[in-house]
C-alpha positions, -999 to 999 in steps of 0.1 A, spaced: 0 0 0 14 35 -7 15 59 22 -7 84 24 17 109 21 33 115 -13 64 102 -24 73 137 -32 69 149 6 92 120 16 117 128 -6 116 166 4 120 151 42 148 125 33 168 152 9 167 179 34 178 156 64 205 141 49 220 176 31 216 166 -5 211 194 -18 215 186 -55 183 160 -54 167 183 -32 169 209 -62 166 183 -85 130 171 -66 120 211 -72 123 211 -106 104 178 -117 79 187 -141 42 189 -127 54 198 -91 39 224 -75 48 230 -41 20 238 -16 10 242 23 20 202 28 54 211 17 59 238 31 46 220 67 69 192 59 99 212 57 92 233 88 94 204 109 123 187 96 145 213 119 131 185 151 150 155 135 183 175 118 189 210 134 183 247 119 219 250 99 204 222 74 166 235 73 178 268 65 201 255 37 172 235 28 150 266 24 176 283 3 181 254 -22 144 252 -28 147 286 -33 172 293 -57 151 261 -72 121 277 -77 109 284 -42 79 266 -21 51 293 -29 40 320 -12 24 311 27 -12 311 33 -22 341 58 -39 317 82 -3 298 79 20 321 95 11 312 131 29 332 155 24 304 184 45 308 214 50 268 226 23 247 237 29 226 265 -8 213 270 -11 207 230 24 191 233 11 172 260 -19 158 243 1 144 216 30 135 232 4 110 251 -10 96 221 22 91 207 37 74 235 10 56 250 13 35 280 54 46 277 44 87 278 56 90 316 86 66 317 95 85 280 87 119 297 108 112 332 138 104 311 136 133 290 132 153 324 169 135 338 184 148 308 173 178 317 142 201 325 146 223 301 149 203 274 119 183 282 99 215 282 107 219 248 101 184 236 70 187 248 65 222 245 80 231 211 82 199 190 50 182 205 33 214 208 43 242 187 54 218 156 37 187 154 3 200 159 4 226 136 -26 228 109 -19 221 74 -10 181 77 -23 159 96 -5 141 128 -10 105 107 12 126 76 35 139 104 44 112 120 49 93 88 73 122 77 94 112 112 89 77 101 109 90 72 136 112 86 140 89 116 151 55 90 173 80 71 190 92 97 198 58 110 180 69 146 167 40 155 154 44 188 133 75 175 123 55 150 104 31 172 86 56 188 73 69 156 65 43 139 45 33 169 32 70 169 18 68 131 -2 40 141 -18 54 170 -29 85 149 -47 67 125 -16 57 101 -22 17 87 13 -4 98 12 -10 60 16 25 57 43 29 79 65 3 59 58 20 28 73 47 40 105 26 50 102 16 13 99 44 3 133 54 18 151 26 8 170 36 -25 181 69 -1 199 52 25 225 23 34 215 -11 33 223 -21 64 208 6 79 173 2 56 177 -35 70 176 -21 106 145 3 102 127 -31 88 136 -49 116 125 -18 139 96 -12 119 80 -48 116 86 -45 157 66 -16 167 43 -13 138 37 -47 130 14 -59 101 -8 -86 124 -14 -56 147 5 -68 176 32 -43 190 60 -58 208 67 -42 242 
């Protein structure tokens, strides 16, 4: 089954993640695309999984490329974090795991977890304009290229439980395959057929 985000969208995530800037340009200037809100969502929140220096390289690429189209005015949000949105999703994501998950992220340190849960949970990831099934598919997709397994699980897990089929998650992994290092795609599989497995029964 093909995921129900578009191949295009999951390129733009895997291109800008790993720095490849010449596919990323190359990805602009296909005939027939037409950049629109979704990519422009996708490529926001690609800063949670590879930093700000490479989104902002990103966004000049695309530019110079043909650029991603002006913003909606309902799409410039101006949202300080959102620690009780963050919240919410960070529970669904999690689960059963959101406390364990969220007392180790406080024993790294507090201020970090306040802005995992604050600013990537609540600012990011809940943002109109995809939804959280698309989102955490996108993860599903930076997450195997990046070889970050662990994150991976949680994701992949997190897809499911916001509405995302398991075959939809392994399409994804599919997806990325011809993008990233065989033994690294043969990892994500293994990770993948774990914590979003076809029968419907996730391993602890």
């Amino acid at each position: 089954m093909d995921p129900t985000v578009e191949r295009e969208l999951i390129e733009l995530t895997v291109f800008a993640v790993l720095g490849r800037w010449d596919d990323l340009a190359a990805l602009r200037g296909r005939p027939g695309v037409r950049p629109d809100r979704r990519w422009r969502e996708a490529l926001l929140q690609t800063h949670l999984f590879a930093g700000f220096p490479r989104i902002v390289e990103a966004f000049g690429v695309l530019g110079r490329a043909g650029g991603l189209g002006q913003p909606d005015p309902d799409e410039t949000l101006a949202e300080p974090d959102l620690p009780e949105r963050g919240r919410a999703l960070f529970d669904r994501i999690y689960g059963s795991r959101a406390d364990r998950v969220r007392a180790e992220l406080q024993g790294h340190h507090a201020d970090f977890a306040a802005w995992v849960e604050g600013h990537a949970y609540g600012r990011v990831l809940t943002r109109p304009g995809l939804p959280a099934a698309q989102r955490e598919l996108l993860a599903v997709a930076a997450l195997t290229a990046l070889g970050q397994d662990r994150q991976l699980a949680s994701h992949a897990r997190g897809a499911v439980a916001c509405g995302a089929d398991p075959e939809e998650v392994h399409g994804v992994v599919e997806a990325v395959a011809p993008h990233v290092d065989p033994h690294d795609l043969e990892r994500a599989r293994k990770v993948v057929a774990r914590f979003a497995p076809l029968d419907g029964r996730q391993q602890p």
